[in-house]
LONU-187950 format. One record per residue (C-alpha): residue in one letter; x, y, z. Coordinates in steps of 0.02 Angstrom, whole numbers, plus 50000, padded with zeros to 5 digits. Layout:
aXYZ/...
***
This chain:
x510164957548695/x511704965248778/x513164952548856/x512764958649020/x510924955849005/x511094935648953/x512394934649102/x510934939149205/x509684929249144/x510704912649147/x511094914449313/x509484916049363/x508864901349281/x509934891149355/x509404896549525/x507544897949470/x507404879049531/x507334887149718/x505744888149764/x505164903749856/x504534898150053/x503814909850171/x503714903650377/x502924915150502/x503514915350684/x502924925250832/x503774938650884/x502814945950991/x503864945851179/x505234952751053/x504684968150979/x503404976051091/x503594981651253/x503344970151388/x502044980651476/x501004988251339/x500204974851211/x498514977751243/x497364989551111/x496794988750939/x497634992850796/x497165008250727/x498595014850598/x500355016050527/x501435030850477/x503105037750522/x502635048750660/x504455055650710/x504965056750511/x506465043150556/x506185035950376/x505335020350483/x503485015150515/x502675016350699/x501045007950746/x499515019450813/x498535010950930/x496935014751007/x496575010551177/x495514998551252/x494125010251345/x494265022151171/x494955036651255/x496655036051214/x497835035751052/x499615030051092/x501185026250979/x502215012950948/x503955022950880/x504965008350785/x506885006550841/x507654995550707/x509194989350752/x510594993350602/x511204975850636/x509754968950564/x509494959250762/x507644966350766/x506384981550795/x505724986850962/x504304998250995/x504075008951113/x502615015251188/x502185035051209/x500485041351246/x499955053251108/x498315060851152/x496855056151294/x495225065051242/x494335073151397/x492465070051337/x492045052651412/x490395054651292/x490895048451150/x492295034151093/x493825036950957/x493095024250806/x494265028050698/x495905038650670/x496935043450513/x498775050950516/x499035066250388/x499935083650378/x498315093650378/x499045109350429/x500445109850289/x501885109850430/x502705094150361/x502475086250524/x501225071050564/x499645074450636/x498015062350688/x496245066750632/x495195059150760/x493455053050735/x492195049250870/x490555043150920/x489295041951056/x489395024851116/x487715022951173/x486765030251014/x487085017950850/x486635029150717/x487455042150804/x488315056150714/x490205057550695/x491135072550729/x492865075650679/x494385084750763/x496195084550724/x497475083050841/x499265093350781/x500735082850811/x502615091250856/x503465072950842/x503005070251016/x501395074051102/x499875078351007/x498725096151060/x496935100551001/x497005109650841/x495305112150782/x493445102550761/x492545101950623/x490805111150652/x489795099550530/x489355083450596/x489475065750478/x488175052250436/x489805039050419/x491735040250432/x492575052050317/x493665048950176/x495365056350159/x495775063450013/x496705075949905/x495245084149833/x496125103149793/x497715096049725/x498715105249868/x499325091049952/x498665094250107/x497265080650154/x495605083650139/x493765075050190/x492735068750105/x491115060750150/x489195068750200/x488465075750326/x487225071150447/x485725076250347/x486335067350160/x487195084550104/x488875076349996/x490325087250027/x492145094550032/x493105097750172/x494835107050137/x496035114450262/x497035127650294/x498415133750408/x498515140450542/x496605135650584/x495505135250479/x494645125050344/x493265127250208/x491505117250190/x490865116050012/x489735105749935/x490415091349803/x490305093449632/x490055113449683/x488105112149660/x486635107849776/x486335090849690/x485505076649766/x486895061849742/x486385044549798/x486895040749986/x488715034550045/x488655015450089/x488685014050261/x490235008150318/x490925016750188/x492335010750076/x492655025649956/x494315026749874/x495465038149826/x496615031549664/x497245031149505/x495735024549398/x496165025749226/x498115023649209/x498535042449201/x499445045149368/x498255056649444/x497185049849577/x495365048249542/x493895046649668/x492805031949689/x491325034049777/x490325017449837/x488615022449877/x487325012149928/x485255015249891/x484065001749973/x485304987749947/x485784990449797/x487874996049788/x488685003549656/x490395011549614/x490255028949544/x492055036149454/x492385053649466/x493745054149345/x495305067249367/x494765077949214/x496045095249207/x495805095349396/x494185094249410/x493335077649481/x491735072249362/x490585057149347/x491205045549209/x490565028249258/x489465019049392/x489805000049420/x488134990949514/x488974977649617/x488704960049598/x486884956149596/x487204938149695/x488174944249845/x486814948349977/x488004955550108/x489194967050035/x490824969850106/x492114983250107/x493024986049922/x494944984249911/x495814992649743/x497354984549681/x497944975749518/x497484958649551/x498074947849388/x499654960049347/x499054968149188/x499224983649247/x497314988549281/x496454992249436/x495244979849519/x494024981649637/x494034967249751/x492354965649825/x492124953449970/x490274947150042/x489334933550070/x487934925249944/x486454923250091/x485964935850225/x486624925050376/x488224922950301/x488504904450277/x489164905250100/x490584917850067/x491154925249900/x492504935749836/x491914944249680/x493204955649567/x493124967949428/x493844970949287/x493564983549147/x493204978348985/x493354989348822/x491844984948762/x490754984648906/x490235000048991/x490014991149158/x491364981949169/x491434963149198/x491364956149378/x492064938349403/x491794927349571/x493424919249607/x493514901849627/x494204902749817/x493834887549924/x493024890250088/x492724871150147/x494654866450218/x493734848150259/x492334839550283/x491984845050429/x492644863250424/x491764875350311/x492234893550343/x491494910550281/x491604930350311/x490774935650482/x489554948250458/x490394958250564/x491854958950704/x491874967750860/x493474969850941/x492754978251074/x490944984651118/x490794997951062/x491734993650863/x491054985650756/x491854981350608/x491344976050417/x491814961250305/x493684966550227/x495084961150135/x496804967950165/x497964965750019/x499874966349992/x501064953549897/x501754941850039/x502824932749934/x503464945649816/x502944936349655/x502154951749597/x500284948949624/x499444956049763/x498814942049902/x497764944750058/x497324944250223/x495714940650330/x494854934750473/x493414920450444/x492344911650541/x491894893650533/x490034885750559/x490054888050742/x490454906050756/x492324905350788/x493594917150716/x495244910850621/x496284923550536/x497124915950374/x498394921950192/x497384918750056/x498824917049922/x498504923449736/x498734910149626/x498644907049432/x496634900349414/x496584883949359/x494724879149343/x493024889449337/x494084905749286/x492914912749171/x494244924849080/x495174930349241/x496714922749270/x497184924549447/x496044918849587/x496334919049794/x496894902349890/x496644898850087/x498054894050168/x497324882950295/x499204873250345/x499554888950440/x498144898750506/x499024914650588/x497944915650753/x498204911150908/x496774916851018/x495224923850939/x495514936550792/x494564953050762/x495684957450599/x497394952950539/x498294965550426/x500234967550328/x501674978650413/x503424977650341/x504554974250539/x506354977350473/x505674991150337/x506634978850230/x505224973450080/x504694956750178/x502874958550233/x502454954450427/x500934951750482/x499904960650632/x498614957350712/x497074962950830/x496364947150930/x495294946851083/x495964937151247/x495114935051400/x493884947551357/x495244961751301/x495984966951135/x497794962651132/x498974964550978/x500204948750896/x501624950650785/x502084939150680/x503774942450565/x504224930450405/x505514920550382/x505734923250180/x507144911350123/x506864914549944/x507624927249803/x506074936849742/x506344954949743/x505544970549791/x505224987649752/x504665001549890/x504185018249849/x503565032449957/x503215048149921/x503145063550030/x501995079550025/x503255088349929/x502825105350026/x504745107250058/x506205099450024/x507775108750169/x506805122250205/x505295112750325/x504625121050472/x505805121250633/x507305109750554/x506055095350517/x506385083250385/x505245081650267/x504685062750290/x503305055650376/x501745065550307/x500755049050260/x500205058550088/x498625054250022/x498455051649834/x500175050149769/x500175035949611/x501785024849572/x502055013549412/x503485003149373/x504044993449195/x505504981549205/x505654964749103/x505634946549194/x507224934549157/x506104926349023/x506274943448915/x504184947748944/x503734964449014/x503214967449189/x502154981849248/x501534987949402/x500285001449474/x499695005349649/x499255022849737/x499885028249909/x498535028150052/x497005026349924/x495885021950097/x495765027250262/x493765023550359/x493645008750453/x495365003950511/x495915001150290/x497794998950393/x498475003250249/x500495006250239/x501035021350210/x502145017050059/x501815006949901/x502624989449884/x502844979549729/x503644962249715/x504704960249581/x504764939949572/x506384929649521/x507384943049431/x508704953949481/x508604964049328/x508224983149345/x506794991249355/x507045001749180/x505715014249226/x504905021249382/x503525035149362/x502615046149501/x501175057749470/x500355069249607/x498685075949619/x498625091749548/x497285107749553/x496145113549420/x496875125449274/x498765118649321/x499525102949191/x499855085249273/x501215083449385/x502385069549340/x503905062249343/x504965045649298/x506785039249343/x507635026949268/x508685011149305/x508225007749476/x509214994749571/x507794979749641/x507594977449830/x507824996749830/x506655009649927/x506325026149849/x505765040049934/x505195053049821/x505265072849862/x504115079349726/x504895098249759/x504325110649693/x502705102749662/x502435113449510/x504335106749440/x504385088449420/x505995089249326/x506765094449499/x505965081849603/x507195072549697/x507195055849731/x508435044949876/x508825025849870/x509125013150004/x509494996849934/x509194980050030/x510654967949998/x509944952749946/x510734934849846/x509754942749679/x510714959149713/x512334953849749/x511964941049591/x511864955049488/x513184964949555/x514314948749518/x513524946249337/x513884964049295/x515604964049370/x515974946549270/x515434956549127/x516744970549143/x518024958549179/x517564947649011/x517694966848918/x519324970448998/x520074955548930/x519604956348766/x520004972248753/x521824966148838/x522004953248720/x521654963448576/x523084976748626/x524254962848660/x524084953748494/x524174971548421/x525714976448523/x526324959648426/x526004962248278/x526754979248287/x528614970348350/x528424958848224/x528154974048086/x529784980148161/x530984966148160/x530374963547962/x530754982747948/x532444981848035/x532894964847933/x532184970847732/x533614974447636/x533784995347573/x534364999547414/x534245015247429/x535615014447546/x536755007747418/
***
């Protein structure tokens, strides 16, 4: 172990003791405007590609889409929103349910795919139409002609990264959609045959991510036949998406909620976090998670100890559903991201307690102490500090100051109407982050009509990081960019790790891309990235990962400047040895020549 190195990890034992404390306070009156906090949450992305994340909010009545465009003060005093209206749709028929940002016309600039349905017809269809954004007001591209049993999935299903659809039609037909500039797209069916495939759960909770650790995303389709849900893997295999696995979901859960995908216990394999509840009614609530095992084709699925009874006389559990407003109705749903940057992913959600009431609360992860039947991590309700303050529909993660601390949002019904809360934390300790976003990769200077080539919201893209923690053990991480999109996911549009206690580099940083049939994997890694750093990757040319480009923004933080210190103590501790050794050598040189001058020559006689 290098000098520099055992600097580092010395110091950061000795300031290990400090113990890492998260407070939330409302911030409400400060960042949003004071005339526009009414709607529902509907999506994030960086609609004017100004390398920070605005807020898309759907309107009460479900006619509207406006923007919250984030103004973050370089003083670090705060972010503002404002509010611009992006598109009003003119058929009063049928409400917006659900909207995803994308570049689906391979411009490089953001645009909203808009799905709707009658309000008055449950099992309505859904149609689909995408609304071309110019970085301010959005204008009617095109509608897709098929109509959908459920919400759409966005994917990359060609490898082009442009987004795609995924999802089936209104009679049970399991398809492609791809698109194409200026206006067009193509309809095929999946798999390119007319198979019968078992029917998409409905709400659907399909995924689109890295499944088996080789940086190209993989699908994950979550289908449901009389009850009965399972996972089926369609594996990345030279392009081509085929059916390697299906996973049956938990046998005990009786209402099945929608699947989140992260790494839950840090060992650098996806899980599928599967919340629900064990009766029909909903009075006991579970949260079930799976892990693959070597030598089990299915997998094994472990229900986490979590403890849903805060007292003795509050005992809480999922809702069957929310409805934030009449017409919306909403499924059981996790929302994961690592609040306190120790490096395993924790939660968000809204329960309700034996009376019907809603109370949005962090569920922590934390090391599994009893009952952990071979998983190590398990979820913890933080009850101290419930995050509500009138009556939640969902609660979800958005990073304020774009500066690796996680926020907290949230939709919550008052007086009858949907208003939005923020609520920004206070993080006092020294765990560190790493952010990492990457961009379509379409162009690089060259964009259409001078526009940068940021804010895209690209589906698919896979990040994985290796460093080492102060106590010398490896560290690895794994996530995929924008893996879901139906039913208001509210995903981020970047990946977020938390590094924990340790200021030491990341040493490696990989990226892989979706890529299309008959072309190899596209890849890339950097090395010896600073922590608290964001990375925004350019993979361009697609085809060229050794000249993808990648920028840095580092976050000052204690760690950073720690390291900075330890590093520069290190070069000063060099430079004096090395001083000291040319000044004793300097000496003994004089001394050489003063015994030289003084030694008697005989040859001189």
């Amino acid at each position: 172990m290098d000098a520099s190195r055992m600097i580092i990890i010395f110091l950061v034992n000795i300031l290990a003791v400090a113990e890492v404390k998260c407070s939330l306070s409302d911030v409400t009156s400060d960042v949003f405007p004071g005339d526009y906090r009414g709607g529902i949450i509907a999506a994030f992305g960086d609609f004017n590609a100004d390398k920070a994340t605005d807020i898309f909010i759907l309107s009460e009545n479900g006619m509207s889409v406006f923007i919250l465009e984030a103004d973050i003060d370089i003083r670090l005093e705060g972010t503002k929103f404002t509010n611009k209206t992006f598109y009003k749709v003119g058929d009063k028929d049928a409400k917006i349910i659900s909207i995803v940002p994308g570049d689906f016309n391979s411009d490089s600039q953001m645009d909203v795919l808009v799905m709707r349905k009658s309000e008055n017809e449950k099992n309505s269809a859904v149609t689909v139409e995408i609304i071309l954004g110019n970085g301010t007001l959005g204008h009617h591209w095109l509608t897709v002609n098929e109509t959908f049993r459920d919400q759409p999935v966005v994917i990359d299903g060609n490898g082009d990264m442009v987004p795609d659809l995924f999802g089936e039609t209104l009679d049970g037909r399991r398809a492609l959609w791809t698109f194409q500039a200026p206006d067009s797209y193509s309809f095929a069916l999946f798999d390119g045959k007319n198979k019968t495939f078992a029917p998409l759960k409905v709400p659907q909770s399909s995924a689109f991510l890295d499944l088996n650790g080789d940086l190209s995303a993989d699908l994950c389709a979550v289908t449901d036949v009389n009850g009965n849900v399972s996972f089926e893997f369609w594996l990345n295999m030279g392009g081509y998406l085929k059916n390697e696995r299906n996973i049956s979901a938990p046998d005990k859960l009786k209402v099945v909620g929608q699947a989140s995908f992260v790494d839950l216990d840090g060992d650098h394999d996806m899980n599928i976090i599967l919340p629900g509840c064990l009766d029909k009614d909903c009075k006991e609530g579970a949260v079930f998670v799976w892990s693959d095992k070597k030598d089990s084709p299915q997998g094994i699925w472990h229900m986490l100890d979590v403890n849903f009874k805060q007292d003795q006389d509050h005992k809480f559990s999922f809702p069957r559903t929310v409805t934030p407003v009449s017409w919306l109705e909403l499924p059981i749903v996790l929302r994961m991201g690592d609040f306190n940057l120790d490096g395993y992913p924790d939660a968000v959600a809204v329960l309700s307690d034996s009376k019907g009431s809603l109370s949005s609360f962090l569920l922590y992860n934390v090391k599994c102490t009893t009952e952990c039947l071979s998983f190590s991590r398990s979820l913890s309700i933080d009850y101290e500090k419930p995050l509500h303050r009138y009556s939640p529909t969902f609660a979800t993660f958005f990073d304020l100051m774009e500066d690796g601390v996680l926020d907290i949002l949230l939709t919550e019904n008052r007086d009858g109407r949907p208003v939005i809360r923020a609520m920004q934390q206070k993080f006092s300790g020294d765990a560190s982050f790493l952010k990492v976003l990457v961009v379509s990769g379409l162009c690089q200077k060259n964009c259409p009509n001078g526009h940068p080539p940021y804010g895209v919201n690209q589906v698919g893209p896979t990040a994985r990081f290796e460093s080492t923690t102060p106590t010398g053990s490896d560290q690895i991480g794994v996530a995929t960019q924008l893996s879901q999109s139906a039913y208001f996911s509210l995903q981020l549009p970047f990946m977020l790790f938390g590094l924990g206690q340790t200021p030491n580099f990341v040493d490696t940083l990989q990226v892989g891309i979706p890529y299309p049939a008959g072309k190899a994997p596209r890849n890339h890694s950097w090395s010896s990235i600073i922590p608290n750093s964001q990375v925004i990757v350019i993979p361009y040319p697609l085809e060229d990962p050794e000249s993808w480009k990648h920028e840095l923004y580092v976050t000052p933080s204690r760690l950073v400047l720690l390291t900075g210190v330890s590093l520069l103590g290190t070069c000063t501790f060099i430079a004096i040895i090395v001083g000291l050794l040319h000044w004793k050598e300097r000496m003994e040189d004089k001394k050489e020549k003063l015994q030289e001058a003084q030694r008697f020559h005989f040859d001189a006689m």
